[in-house]
C-alpha positions as CSV (number, residue, x, y, z in Angstrom):
1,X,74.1,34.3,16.1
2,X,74.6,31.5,18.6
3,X,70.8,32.3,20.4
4,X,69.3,32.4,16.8
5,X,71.0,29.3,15.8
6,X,69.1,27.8,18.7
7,X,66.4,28.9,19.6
8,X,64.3,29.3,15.8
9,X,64.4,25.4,15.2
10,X,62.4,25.6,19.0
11,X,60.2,28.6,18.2
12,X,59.5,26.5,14.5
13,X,58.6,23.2,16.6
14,X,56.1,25.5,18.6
15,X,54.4,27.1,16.1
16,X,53.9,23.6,14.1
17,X,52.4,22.4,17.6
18,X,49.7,25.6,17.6
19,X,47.2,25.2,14.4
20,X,47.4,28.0,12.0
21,X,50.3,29.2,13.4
22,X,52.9,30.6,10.4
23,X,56.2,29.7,11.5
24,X,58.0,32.0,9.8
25,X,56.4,34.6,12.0
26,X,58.2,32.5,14.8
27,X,61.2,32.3,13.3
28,X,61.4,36.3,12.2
29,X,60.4,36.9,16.0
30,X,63.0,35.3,17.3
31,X,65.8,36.0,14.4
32,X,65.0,40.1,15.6
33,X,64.9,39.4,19.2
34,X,68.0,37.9,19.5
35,X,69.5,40.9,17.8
36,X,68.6,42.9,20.9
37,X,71.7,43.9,23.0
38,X,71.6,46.9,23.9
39,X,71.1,46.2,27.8
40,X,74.7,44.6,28.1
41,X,78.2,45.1,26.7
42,X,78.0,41.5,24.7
43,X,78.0,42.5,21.4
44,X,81.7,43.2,20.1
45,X,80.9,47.3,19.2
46,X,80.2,47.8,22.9
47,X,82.8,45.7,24.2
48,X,84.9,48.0,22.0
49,X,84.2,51.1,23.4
50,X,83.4,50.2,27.0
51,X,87.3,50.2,27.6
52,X,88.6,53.2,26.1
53,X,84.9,55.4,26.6
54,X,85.4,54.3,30.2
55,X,81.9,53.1,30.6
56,X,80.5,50.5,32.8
57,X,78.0,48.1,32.9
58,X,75.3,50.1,34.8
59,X,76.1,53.1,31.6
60,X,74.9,50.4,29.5
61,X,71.5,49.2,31.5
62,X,70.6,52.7,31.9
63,X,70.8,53.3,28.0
64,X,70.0,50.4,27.0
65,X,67.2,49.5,29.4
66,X,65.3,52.2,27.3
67,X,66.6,51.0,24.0
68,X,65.6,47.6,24.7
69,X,61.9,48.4,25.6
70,X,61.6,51.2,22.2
71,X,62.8,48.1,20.6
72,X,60.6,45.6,21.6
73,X,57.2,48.0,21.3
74,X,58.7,48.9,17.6
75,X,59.1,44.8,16.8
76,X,55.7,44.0,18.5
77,X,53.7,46.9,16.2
78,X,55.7,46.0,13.4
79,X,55.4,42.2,13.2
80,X,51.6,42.9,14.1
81,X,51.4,45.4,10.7
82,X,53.5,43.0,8.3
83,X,51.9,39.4,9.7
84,X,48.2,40.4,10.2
């Protein structure tokens, strides 16, 4: 919530700077971006279970390193179908 809070006013301000340029688009981008964690134990769930499932941070970079690229190839195809 904290990286959202930040960065949309910033990714609004850009796309204001670049002409027709929907800042929503920027905003959404961002708002879905920031909700991928899956690389790192920082969200609460994983912090949760790192303990007692007795995994450590390189369990979570090798399931998440391929999480986080599905991810961003689904956000990228799908921000390109609903904005264009």
């Amino acid at each position: 919530v904290g990286a959202t809070v930040l960065l949309v006013p910033l990714a609004i301000n850009i796309a204001l700077q670049i002409p027709g340029a929907n800042p929503a688009v920027f905003a959404l981008t961002v708002a879905i971006a920031t909700s991928n964690s899956f690389l790192i134990p920082t969200h609460q769930v994983n912090a949760l279970i790192m303990g007692p499932g007795g995994y450590r941070v390189p369990d979570f970079m090798r399931a998440g390193g391929i999480m986080t690229v599905l991810f961003l190839v689904v956000m990228m195809v799908m921000m390109g179908i609903v904005f264009d």
